[in-house]
KEKOL-892194 format. One record per residue (C-alpha): x, y, z; residue in three letters. Coordinates in steps of 0.2 Angstrom, whole numbers, padded with zeros to 4 digits, always signed. Layout:
BEGIN
XYZALA...
***
This chain:
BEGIN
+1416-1137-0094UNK+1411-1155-0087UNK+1429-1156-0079UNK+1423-1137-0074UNK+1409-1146-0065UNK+1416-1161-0058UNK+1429-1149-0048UNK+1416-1136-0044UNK+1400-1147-0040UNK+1410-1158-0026UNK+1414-1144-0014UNK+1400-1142-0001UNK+1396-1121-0004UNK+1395-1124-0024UNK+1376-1127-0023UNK+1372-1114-0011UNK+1380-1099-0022UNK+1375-1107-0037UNK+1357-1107-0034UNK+1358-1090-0025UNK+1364-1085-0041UNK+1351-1091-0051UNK+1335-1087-0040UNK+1344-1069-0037UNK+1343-1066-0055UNK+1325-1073-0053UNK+1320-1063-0039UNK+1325-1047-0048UNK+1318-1048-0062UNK+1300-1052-0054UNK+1301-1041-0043UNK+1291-1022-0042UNK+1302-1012-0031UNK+1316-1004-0036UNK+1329-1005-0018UNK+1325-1024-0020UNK+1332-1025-0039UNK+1345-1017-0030UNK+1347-1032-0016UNK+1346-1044-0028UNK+1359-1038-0039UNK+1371-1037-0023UNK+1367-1055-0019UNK+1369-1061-0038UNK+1388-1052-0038UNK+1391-1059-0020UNK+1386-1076-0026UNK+1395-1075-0042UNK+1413-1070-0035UNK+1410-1083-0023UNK+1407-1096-0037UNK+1423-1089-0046UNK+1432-1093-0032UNK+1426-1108-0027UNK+1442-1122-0028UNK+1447-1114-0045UNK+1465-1119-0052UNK+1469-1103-0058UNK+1481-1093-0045UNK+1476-1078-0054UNK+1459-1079-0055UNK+1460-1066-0039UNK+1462-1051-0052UNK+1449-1053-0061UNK+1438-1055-0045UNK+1442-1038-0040UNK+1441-1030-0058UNK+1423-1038-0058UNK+1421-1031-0039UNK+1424-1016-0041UNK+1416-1013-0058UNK+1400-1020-0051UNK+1400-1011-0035UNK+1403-0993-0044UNK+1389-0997-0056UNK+1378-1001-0042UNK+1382-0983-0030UNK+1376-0975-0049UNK+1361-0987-0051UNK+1357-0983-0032UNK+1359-0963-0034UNK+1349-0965-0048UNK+1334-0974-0041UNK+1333-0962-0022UNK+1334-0948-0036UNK+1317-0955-0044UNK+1308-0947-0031UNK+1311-0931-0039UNK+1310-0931-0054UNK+1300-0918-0062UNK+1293-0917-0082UNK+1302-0909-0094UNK+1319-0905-0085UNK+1336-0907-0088UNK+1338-0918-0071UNK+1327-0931-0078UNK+1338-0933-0093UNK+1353-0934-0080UNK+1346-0946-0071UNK+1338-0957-0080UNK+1356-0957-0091UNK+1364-0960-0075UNK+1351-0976-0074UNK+1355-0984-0091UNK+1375-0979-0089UNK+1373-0991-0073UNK+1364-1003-0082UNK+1378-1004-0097UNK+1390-1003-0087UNK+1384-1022-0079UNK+1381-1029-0096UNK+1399-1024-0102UNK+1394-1014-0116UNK+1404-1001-0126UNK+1412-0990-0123UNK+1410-0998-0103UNK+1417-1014-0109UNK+1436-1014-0103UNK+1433-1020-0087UNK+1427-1037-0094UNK+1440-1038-0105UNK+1454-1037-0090UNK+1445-1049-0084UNK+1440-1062-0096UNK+1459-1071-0100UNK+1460-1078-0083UNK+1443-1083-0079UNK+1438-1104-0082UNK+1426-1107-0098UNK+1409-1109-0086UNK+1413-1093-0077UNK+1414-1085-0094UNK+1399-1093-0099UNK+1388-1086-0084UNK+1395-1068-0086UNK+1393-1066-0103UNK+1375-1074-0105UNK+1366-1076-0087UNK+1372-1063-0078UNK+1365-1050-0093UNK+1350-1056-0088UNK+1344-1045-0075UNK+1352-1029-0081UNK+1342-1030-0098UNK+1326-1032-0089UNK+1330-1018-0079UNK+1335-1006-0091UNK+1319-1012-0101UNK+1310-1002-0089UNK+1316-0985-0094UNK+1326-0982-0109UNK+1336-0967-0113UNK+1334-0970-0132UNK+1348-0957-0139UNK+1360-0966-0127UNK+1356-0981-0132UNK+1355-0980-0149UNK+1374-0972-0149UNK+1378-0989-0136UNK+1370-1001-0150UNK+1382-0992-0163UNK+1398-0992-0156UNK+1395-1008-0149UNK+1390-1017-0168UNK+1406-1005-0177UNK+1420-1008-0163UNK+1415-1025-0158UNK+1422-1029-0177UNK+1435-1021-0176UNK+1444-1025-0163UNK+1439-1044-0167UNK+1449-1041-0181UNK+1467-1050-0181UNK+1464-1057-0160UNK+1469-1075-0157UNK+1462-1078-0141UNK+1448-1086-0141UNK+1441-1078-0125UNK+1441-1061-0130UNK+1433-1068-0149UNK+1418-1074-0136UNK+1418-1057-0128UNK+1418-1046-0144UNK+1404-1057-0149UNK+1392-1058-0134UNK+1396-1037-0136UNK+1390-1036-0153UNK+1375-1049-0148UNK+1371-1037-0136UNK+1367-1025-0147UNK+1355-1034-0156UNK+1345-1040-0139UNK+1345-1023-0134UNK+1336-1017-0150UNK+1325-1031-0150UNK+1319-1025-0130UNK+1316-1009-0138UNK+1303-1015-0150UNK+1297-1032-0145UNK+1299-1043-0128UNK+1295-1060-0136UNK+1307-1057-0147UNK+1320-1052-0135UNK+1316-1069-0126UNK+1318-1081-0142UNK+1335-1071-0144UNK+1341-1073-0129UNK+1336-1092-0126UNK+1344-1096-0141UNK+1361-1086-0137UNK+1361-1093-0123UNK+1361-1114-0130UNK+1375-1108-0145UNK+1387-1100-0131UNK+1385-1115-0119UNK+1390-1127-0136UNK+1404-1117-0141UNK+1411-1114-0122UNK+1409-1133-0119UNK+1419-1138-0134UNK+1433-1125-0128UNK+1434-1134-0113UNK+1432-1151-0116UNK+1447-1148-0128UNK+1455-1135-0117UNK+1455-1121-0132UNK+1463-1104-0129UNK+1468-1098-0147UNK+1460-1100-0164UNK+1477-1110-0169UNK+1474-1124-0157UNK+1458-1127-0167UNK+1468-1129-0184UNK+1481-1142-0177UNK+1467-1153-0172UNK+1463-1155-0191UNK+1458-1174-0188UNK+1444-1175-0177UNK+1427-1177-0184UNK+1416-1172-0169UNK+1427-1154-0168UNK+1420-1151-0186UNK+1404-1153-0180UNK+1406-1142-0165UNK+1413-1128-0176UNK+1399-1127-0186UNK+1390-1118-0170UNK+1401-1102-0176UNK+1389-1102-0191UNK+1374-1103-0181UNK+1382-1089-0170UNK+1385-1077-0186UNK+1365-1080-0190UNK+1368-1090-0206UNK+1353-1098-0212UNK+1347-1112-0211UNK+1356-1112-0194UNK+1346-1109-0178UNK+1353-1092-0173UNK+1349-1085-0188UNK+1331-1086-0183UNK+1331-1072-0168UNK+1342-1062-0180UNK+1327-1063-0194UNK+1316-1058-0183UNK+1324-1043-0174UNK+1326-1035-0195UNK+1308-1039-0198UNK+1301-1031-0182UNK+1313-1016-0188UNK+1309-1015-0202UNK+1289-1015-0197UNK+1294-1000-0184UNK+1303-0989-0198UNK+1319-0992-0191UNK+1326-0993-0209UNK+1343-0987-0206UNK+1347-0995-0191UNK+1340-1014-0199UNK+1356-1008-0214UNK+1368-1006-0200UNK+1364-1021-0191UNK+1364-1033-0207UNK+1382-1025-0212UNK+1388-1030-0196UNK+1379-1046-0194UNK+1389-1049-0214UNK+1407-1044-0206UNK+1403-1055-0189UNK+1400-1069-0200UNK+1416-1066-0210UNK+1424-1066-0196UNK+1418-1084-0187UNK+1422-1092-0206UNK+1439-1085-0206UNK+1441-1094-0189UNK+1432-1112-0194UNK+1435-1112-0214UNK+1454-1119-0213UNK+1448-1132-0202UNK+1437-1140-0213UNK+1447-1138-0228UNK+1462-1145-0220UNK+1451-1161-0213UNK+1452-1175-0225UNK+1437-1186-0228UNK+1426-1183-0213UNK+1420-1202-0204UNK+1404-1199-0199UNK+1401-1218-0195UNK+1414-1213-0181UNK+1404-1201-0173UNK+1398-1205-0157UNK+1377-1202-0160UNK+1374-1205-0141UNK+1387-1192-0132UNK+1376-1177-0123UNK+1389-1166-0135UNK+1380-1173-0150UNK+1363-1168-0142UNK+1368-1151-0135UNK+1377-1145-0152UNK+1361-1155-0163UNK+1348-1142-0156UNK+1358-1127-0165UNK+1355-1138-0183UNK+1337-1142-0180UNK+1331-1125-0187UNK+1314-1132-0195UNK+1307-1133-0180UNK+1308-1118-0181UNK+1296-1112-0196UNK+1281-1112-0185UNK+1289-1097-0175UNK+1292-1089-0193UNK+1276-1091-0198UNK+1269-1083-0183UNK+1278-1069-0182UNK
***
Protein backbone atom coordinates (compact mmCIF):
# COMPACT_ATOMS: atom_id res chain seq x y z
CA UNK A 1 0.00 0.00 0.00
CA UNK A 2 2.68 2.82 0.84
CA UNK A 3 4.32 1.75 -2.70
CA UNK A 4 0.51 2.01 -3.72
CA UNK A 5 0.89 5.66 -2.72
CA UNK A 6 4.04 6.70 -3.67
CA UNK A 7 3.05 5.73 -7.41
CA UNK A 8 -0.47 7.20 -7.02
CA UNK A 9 0.02 10.46 -4.84
CA UNK A 10 2.94 11.98 -7.47
CA UNK A 11 0.68 12.11 -10.52
CA UNK A 12 -0.96 15.66 -10.68
CA UNK A 13 -5.05 14.44 -10.85
CA UNK A 14 -4.51 11.88 -7.92
CA UNK A 15 -5.52 14.57 -5.29
CA UNK A 16 -8.34 16.07 -7.24
CA UNK A 17 -10.37 12.44 -7.56
CA UNK A 18 -9.21 11.44 -4.35
CA UNK A 19 -10.86 14.14 -2.40
CA UNK A 20 -13.77 14.30 -4.90
CA UNK A 21 -14.21 10.78 -3.80
CA UNK A 22 -14.28 11.44 -0.28
CA UNK A 23 -16.33 14.77 0.07
CA UNK A 24 -18.81 12.86 -2.63
CA UNK A 25 -19.45 10.28 -0.19
CA UNK A 26 -19.72 13.21 2.33
CA UNK A 27 -21.94 15.27 0.47
CA UNK A 28 -24.40 12.34 -0.02
CA UNK A 29 -24.85 11.22 3.02
CA UNK A 30 -25.56 14.92 4.52
CA UNK A 31 -27.56 15.77 2.10
CA UNK A 32 -31.85 15.79 2.13
CA UNK A 33 -32.64 15.39 -1.38
CA UNK A 34 -32.99 12.54 -2.99
CA UNK A 35 -31.78 13.45 -7.12
CA UNK A 36 -28.61 14.98 -5.22
CA UNK A 37 -27.75 11.45 -3.48
CA UNK A 38 -28.09 10.48 -6.87
CA UNK A 39 -25.35 13.17 -8.18
CA UNK A 40 -23.13 12.37 -5.66
CA UNK A 41 -23.01 8.74 -6.16
CA UNK A 42 -22.35 9.59 -10.03
CA UNK A 43 -19.42 11.72 -9.03
CA UNK A 44 -18.16 9.10 -6.24
CA UNK A 45 -18.02 6.36 -9.28
CA UNK A 46 -16.58 8.92 -11.65
CA UNK A 47 -13.90 9.77 -9.23
CA UNK A 48 -13.29 6.21 -8.25
CA UNK A 49 -12.57 4.65 -11.79
CA UNK A 50 -10.54 7.65 -12.34
CA UNK A 51 -8.45 6.76 -9.21
CA UNK A 52 -8.39 3.11 -10.49
CA UNK A 53 -6.86 4.23 -13.28
CA UNK A 54 -4.75 6.48 -12.39
CA UNK A 55 -0.77 5.41 -13.52
CA UNK A 56 -1.67 1.67 -12.27
CA UNK A 57 0.70 -1.15 -13.27
CA UNK A 58 -1.84 -3.51 -14.05
CA UNK A 59 -2.61 -3.89 -18.01
CA UNK A 60 -5.59 -5.37 -17.00
CA UNK A 61 -7.11 -3.27 -14.55
CA UNK A 62 -9.21 -1.95 -17.77
CA UNK A 63 -11.71 -5.04 -17.01
CA UNK A 64 -12.42 -4.64 -13.90
CA UNK A 65 -13.08 -0.76 -14.63
CA UNK A 66 -15.82 -1.58 -16.93
CA UNK A 67 -17.40 -4.63 -14.60
CA UNK A 68 -17.45 -1.88 -11.83
CA UNK A 69 -19.03 0.66 -14.55
CA UNK A 70 -21.32 -0.99 -15.67
CA UNK A 71 -22.68 -2.53 -12.48
CA UNK A 72 -22.79 0.80 -10.91
CA UNK A 73 -24.41 2.54 -13.74
CA UNK A 74 -27.47 -0.20 -13.91
CA UNK A 75 -27.75 0.11 -10.22
CA UNK A 76 -28.11 3.77 -10.51
CA UNK A 77 -30.95 3.81 -13.71
CA UNK A 78 -32.97 1.31 -10.69
CA UNK A 79 -32.12 3.64 -7.84
CA UNK A 80 -33.22 6.59 -10.22
CA UNK A 81 -36.64 4.78 -11.41
CA UNK A 82 -37.06 4.22 -7.92
CA UNK A 83 -36.88 7.67 -6.52
CA UNK A 84 -39.01 9.69 -9.69
CA UNK A 85 -41.46 6.65 -8.67
CA UNK A 86 -41.70 8.17 -4.90
CA UNK A 87 -43.84 10.54 -6.06
CA UNK A 88 -46.43 8.12 -6.37
CA UNK A 89 -46.55 5.97 -4.06
CA UNK A 90 -49.78 5.32 -2.47
CA UNK A 91 -50.55 3.37 1.18
CA UNK A 92 -51.03 0.00 1.25
CA UNK A 93 -50.39 -1.03 -2.46
CA UNK A 94 -48.55 -3.53 -4.30
CA UNK A 95 -46.49 -0.65 -6.25
CA UNK A 96 -44.94 0.61 -2.91
CA UNK A 97 -43.60 -2.85 -2.16
CA UNK A 98 -42.23 -2.90 -5.92
CA UNK A 99 -40.69 0.22 -5.51
CA UNK A 100 -39.38 0.41 -2.57
CA UNK A 101 -37.75 -3.32 -3.38
CA UNK A 102 -36.63 -1.75 -6.48
CA UNK A 103 -34.86 0.84 -4.03
CA UNK A 104 -33.08 -1.54 -1.59
CA UNK A 105 -32.14 -3.92 -4.78
CA UNK A 106 -30.16 -0.72 -6.14
CA UNK A 107 -28.73 -0.10 -2.89
CA UNK A 108 -27.36 -3.94 -2.57
CA UNK A 109 -26.49 -4.20 -5.62
CA UNK A 110 -23.61 -1.08 -4.78
CA UNK A 111 -22.61 -2.66 -1.73
CA UNK A 112 -21.90 -6.04 -3.46
CA UNK A 113 -24.12 -8.11 -1.34
CA UNK A 114 -25.60 -11.56 -2.14
CA UNK A 115 -26.83 -12.72 -4.20
CA UNK A 116 -25.55 -9.25 -6.35
CA UNK A 117 -22.04 -9.93 -5.45
CA UNK A 118 -20.59 -11.50 -8.78
CA UNK A 119 -19.78 -8.42 -10.27
CA UNK A 120 -17.13 -7.58 -7.48
CA UNK A 121 -15.87 -10.77 -7.55
CA UNK A 122 -14.87 -10.49 -11.49
CA UNK A 123 -13.44 -7.57 -10.42
CA UNK A 124 -11.58 -7.91 -7.37
CA UNK A 125 -8.32 -10.21 -8.77
CA UNK A 126 -6.98 -7.56 -10.84
CA UNK A 127 -7.47 -4.59 -8.87
CA UNK A 128 -4.24 -3.02 -6.45
CA UNK A 129 -4.65 -3.60 -2.53
CA UNK A 130 -5.87 0.37 -1.86
CA UNK A 131 -8.39 0.06 -4.68
CA UNK A 132 -9.63 -2.93 -2.74
CA UNK A 133 -9.52 -1.37 0.29
CA UNK A 134 -11.71 1.78 -0.73
CA UNK A 135 -14.36 -0.49 -2.52
CA UNK A 136 -14.91 -2.88 0.01
CA UNK A 137 -14.98 -0.36 3.01
CA UNK A 138 -15.37 3.36 1.89
CA UNK A 139 -17.37 3.12 -0.95
CA UNK A 140 -20.09 1.07 1.24
CA UNK A 141 -20.51 3.97 2.93
CA UNK A 142 -23.04 5.94 1.28
CA UNK A 143 -25.15 3.17 0.01
CA UNK A 144 -25.75 1.87 3.78
CA UNK A 145 -26.89 5.39 4.83
CA UNK A 146 -29.12 5.43 2.05
CA UNK A 147 -30.65 2.28 2.28
CA UNK A 148 -31.05 3.29 6.12
CA UNK A 149 -33.65 5.43 5.02
CA UNK A 150 -36.18 3.01 3.88
CA UNK A 151 -35.78 -0.65 4.49
CA UNK A 152 -37.68 -3.33 2.81
CA UNK A 153 -37.15 -5.56 6.01
CA UNK A 154 -38.25 -9.20 4.30
CA UNK A 155 -35.69 -8.49 1.67
CA UNK A 156 -33.32 -7.65 3.75
CA UNK A 157 -33.49 -10.07 6.16
CA UNK A 158 -33.28 -12.91 3.30
CA UNK A 159 -29.97 -10.58 2.01
CA UNK A 160 -28.31 -10.86 5.65
CA UNK A 161 -28.97 -14.70 5.48
CA UNK A 162 -27.62 -15.63 2.33
CA UNK A 163 -24.89 -13.38 2.69
CA UNK A 164 -23.71 -14.87 6.45
CA UNK A 165 -24.39 -18.84 4.88
CA UNK A 166 -22.70 -18.50 1.42
CA UNK A 167 -20.07 -16.11 2.37
CA UNK A 168 -18.82 -19.27 4.28
CA UNK A 169 -18.97 -21.31 1.91
CA UNK A 170 -17.66 -20.38 -0.69
CA UNK A 171 -14.51 -19.19 1.58
CA UNK A 172 -14.30 -22.52 2.08
CA UNK A 173 -11.15 -24.24 0.30
CA UNK A 174 -10.12 -20.32 -1.87
CA UNK A 175 -6.52 -19.51 -1.76
CA UNK A 176 -6.55 -16.15 -3.04
CA UNK A 177 -6.35 -13.89 -0.68
CA UNK A 178 -8.36 -11.25 -2.53
CA UNK A 179 -11.55 -13.06 -2.85
CA UNK A 180 -10.85 -14.24 1.21
CA UNK A 181 -11.20 -10.14 1.79
CA UNK A 182 -14.22 -10.13 -0.36
CA UNK A 183 -16.17 -12.98 1.24
CA UNK A 184 -15.42 -11.48 4.43
CA UNK A 185 -16.35 -7.67 4.06
CA UNK A 186 -19.68 -9.74 2.45
CA UNK A 187 -20.33 -11.42 5.63
CA UNK A 188 -19.22 -8.18 7.62
CA UNK A 189 -21.80 -6.58 5.73
CA UNK A 190 -24.28 -8.47 6.98
CA UNK A 191 -23.64 -7.72 10.45
CA UNK A 192 -23.63 -3.75 9.68
CA UNK A 193 -26.78 -3.91 7.96
CA UNK A 194 -28.43 -5.53 10.93
CA UNK A 195 -26.90 -3.23 13.30
CA UNK A 196 -28.54 -0.02 11.00
CA UNK A 197 -31.78 -1.75 11.49
CA UNK A 198 -31.61 -1.55 15.18
CA UNK A 199 -29.21 1.04 16.33
CA UNK A 200 -27.13 3.83 14.31
CA UNK A 201 -24.25 4.30 17.12
CA UNK A 202 -23.79 0.89 16.79
CA UNK A 203 -23.55 0.77 13.23
CA UNK A 204 -20.89 3.66 13.34
CA UNK A 205 -18.40 1.86 16.02
CA UNK A 206 -18.91 -1.25 13.60
CA UNK A 207 -17.95 0.32 10.79
CA UNK A 208 -15.10 2.59 12.14
CA UNK A 209 -13.63 -0.34 13.51
CA UNK A 210 -13.99 -2.55 10.15
CA UNK A 211 -12.65 -0.03 8.44
CA UNK A 212 -8.91 0.32 10.75
CA UNK A 213 -8.62 -3.97 10.71
CA UNK A 214 -9.11 -4.03 6.78
CA UNK A 215 -6.77 -1.02 6.18
CA UNK A 216 -4.14 -3.31 8.63
CA UNK A 217 -4.61 -6.47 6.99
CA UNK A 218 -4.56 -4.91 3.14
CA UNK A 219 -1.40 -2.87 4.15
CA UNK A 220 0.44 -6.05 5.26
CA UNK A 221 -0.67 -7.72 1.66
CA UNK A 222 0.96 -5.05 0.11
CA UNK A 223 3.96 -4.30 1.76
CA UNK A 224 4.60 -8.11 1.35
CA UNK A 225 3.05 -8.21 -2.14
CA UNK A 226 0.58 -11.20 -0.74
CA UNK A 227 -1.93 -12.90 -3.22
CA UNK A 228 -2.47 -16.48 -1.70
CA UNK A 229 -2.64 -17.82 1.72
CA UNK A 230 0.66 -20.07 0.82
CA UNK A 231 2.80 -17.00 0.41
CA UNK A 232 2.07 -16.29 4.09
CA UNK A 233 3.28 -19.95 5.24
CA UNK A 234 6.65 -19.52 3.34
CA UNK A 235 7.42 -16.56 5.20
CA UNK A 236 7.52 -18.58 8.44
CA UNK A 237 10.47 -16.37 9.92
CA UNK A 238 9.41 -12.90 10.12
CA UNK A 239 8.34 -11.78 13.44
CA UNK A 240 6.50 -8.46 12.46
CA UNK A 241 4.22 -10.93 9.79
CA UNK A 242 3.08 -12.83 13.13
CA UNK A 243 1.97 -9.77 14.53
CA UNK A 244 0.28 -8.66 11.49
CA UNK A 245 -1.71 -11.85 11.32
CA UNK A 246 -3.12 -11.72 14.41
CA UNK A 247 -5.54 -8.86 12.80
CA UNK A 248 -7.43 -12.02 11.39
CA UNK A 249 -8.48 -12.69 14.97
CA UNK A 250 -9.65 -9.36 15.63
CA UNK A 251 -11.45 -9.70 12.06
CA UNK A 252 -13.23 -13.01 13.21
CA UNK A 253 -14.47 -11.07 16.58
CA UNK A 254 -12.33 -13.02 18.93
CA UNK A 255 -12.17 -11.42 22.34
CA UNK A 256 -10.16 -9.83 23.74
CA UNK A 257 -9.42 -8.35 20.27
CA UNK A 258 -10.83 -5.08 19.16
CA UNK A 259 -13.49 -6.24 16.56
CA UNK A 260 -14.97 -8.35 18.82
CA UNK A 261 -16.43 -5.31 20.40
CA UNK A 262 -18.95 -4.01 17.49
CA UNK A 263 -19.67 -7.87 17.13
CA UNK A 264 -20.81 -7.98 21.08
CA UNK A 265 -22.73 -5.24 20.71
CA UNK A 266 -24.70 -5.90 17.55
CA UNK A 267 -25.98 -9.53 19.68
CA UNK A 268 -26.83 -7.51 22.65
CA UNK A 269 -28.78 -4.91 20.87
CA UNK A 270 -30.48 -8.13 19.23
CA UNK A 271 -30.99 -9.85 21.72
CA UNK A 272 -32.65 -6.62 23.60
CA UNK A 273 -34.97 -6.30 20.31
CA UNK A 274 -36.22 -10.16 20.36
CA UNK A 275 -34.26 -10.88 17.44
CA UNK A 276 -33.45 -14.27 19.00
CA UNK A 277 -33.07 -16.29 16.06
CA UNK A 278 -31.28 -14.19 13.93
CA UNK A 279 -28.53 -13.29 17.10
CA UNK A 280 -28.22 -17.70 16.75
CA UNK A 281 -27.39 -17.40 13.15
CA UNK A 282 -25.21 -14.62 13.37
CA UNK A 283 -23.04 -16.13 16.27
CA UNK A 284 -22.83 -19.63 14.17
CA UNK A 285 -21.47 -17.85 11.53
CA UNK A 286 -19.29 -15.49 13.33
CA UNK A 287 -17.88 -19.30 14.88
CA UNK A 288 -17.19 -20.72 11.12
CA UNK A 289 -15.70 -17.21 9.95
CA UNK A 290 -13.38 -17.43 12.85
CA UNK A 291 -12.45 -21.15 11.90
CA UNK A 292 -11.87 -20.12 8.89
CA UNK A 293 -9.20 -16.96 9.49
CA UNK A 294 -7.33 -19.51 12.06
CA UNK A 295 -7.00 -22.12 9.50
CA UNK A 296 -5.27 -19.33 7.41
CA UNK A 297 -2.85 -17.84 10.44
CA UNK A 298 -2.54 -21.14 12.80
CA UNK A 299 0.29 -22.81 10.48
CA UNK A 300 2.20 -19.76 10.52
CA UNK A 301 2.70 -19.45 14.00
CA UNK A 302 3.28 -23.03 14.63
CA UNK A 303 5.71 -23.29 12.00
CA UNK A 304 7.71 -19.85 13.38
CA UNK A 305 10.36 -20.79 15.80
CA UNK A 306 11.02 -18.77 18.85
CA UNK A 307 9.56 -15.33 17.94
CA UNK A 308 12.43 -12.23 18.73
CA UNK A 309 10.46 -9.69 19.93
CA UNK A 310 13.51 -7.51 20.86
CA UNK A 311 13.73 -7.39 16.94
CA UNK A 312 10.63 -5.78 16.33
CA UNK A 313 10.85 -2.40 15.20
CA UNK A 314 8.39 -0.50 18.17
CA UNK A 315 8.68 2.84 16.08
CA UNK A 316 7.45 1.66 12.28
CA UNK A 317 3.81 3.49 11.62
CA UNK A 318 2.89 -0.68 10.84
CA UNK A 319 3.51 -1.33 14.66
CA UNK A 320 0.97 1.66 15.46
CA UNK A 321 -1.57 1.05 12.90
CA UNK A 322 -1.78 -2.90 13.76
CA UNK A 323 -1.37 -1.82 17.81
CA UNK A 324 -4.76 -0.13 17.82
CA UNK A 325 -6.65 -3.55 16.74
CA UNK A 326 -4.96 -5.05 20.33
CA UNK A 327 -5.68 -2.15 22.49
CA UNK A 328 -9.25 -3.42 23.41
CA UNK A 329 -9.39 -2.05 27.03
CA UNK A 330 -10.04 1.05 25.94
CA UNK A 331 -12.62 -0.19 24.93
CA UNK A 332 -14.60 -1.14 28.42
CA UNK A 333 -15.98 2.17 28.76
CA UNK A 334 -17.95 1.63 25.44
CA UNK A 335 -19.12 -1.73 27.08
CA UNK A 336 -20.25 -0.31 29.99
CA UNK A 337 -22.16 2.22 28.27
CA UNK A 338 -23.96 0.26 26.21
Amino acid sequence: MINYLFIKINTSNFWLFFNLLIFSTLLCISSNSWFYMWMMLEMNLISFIALMNNKSPNIYLSESMIIYFLNQVLASIILLFSLISFNFLYESSLFNFLIMSLFNISMLMKMGSIPFHFWILNMINKMMWMDIFLILSWQKLAPMIMLSYYMMYPLLEISILLSLIFSILFMINIQCLKKIMTFSSINNLSWMMMCLKMENMIWTIYFMIYMIILFNLTMMFNIYNFNSINQIFNNIYDTNLNFYSVNFLSLGGFPPFLGFLPKWLTIKMMILNKFILFSIIMMISSLFMLKIYIQMILPKIIMSKKIKWMKFNYYSSTFMLNLMTFMSIFSLPIFLFF
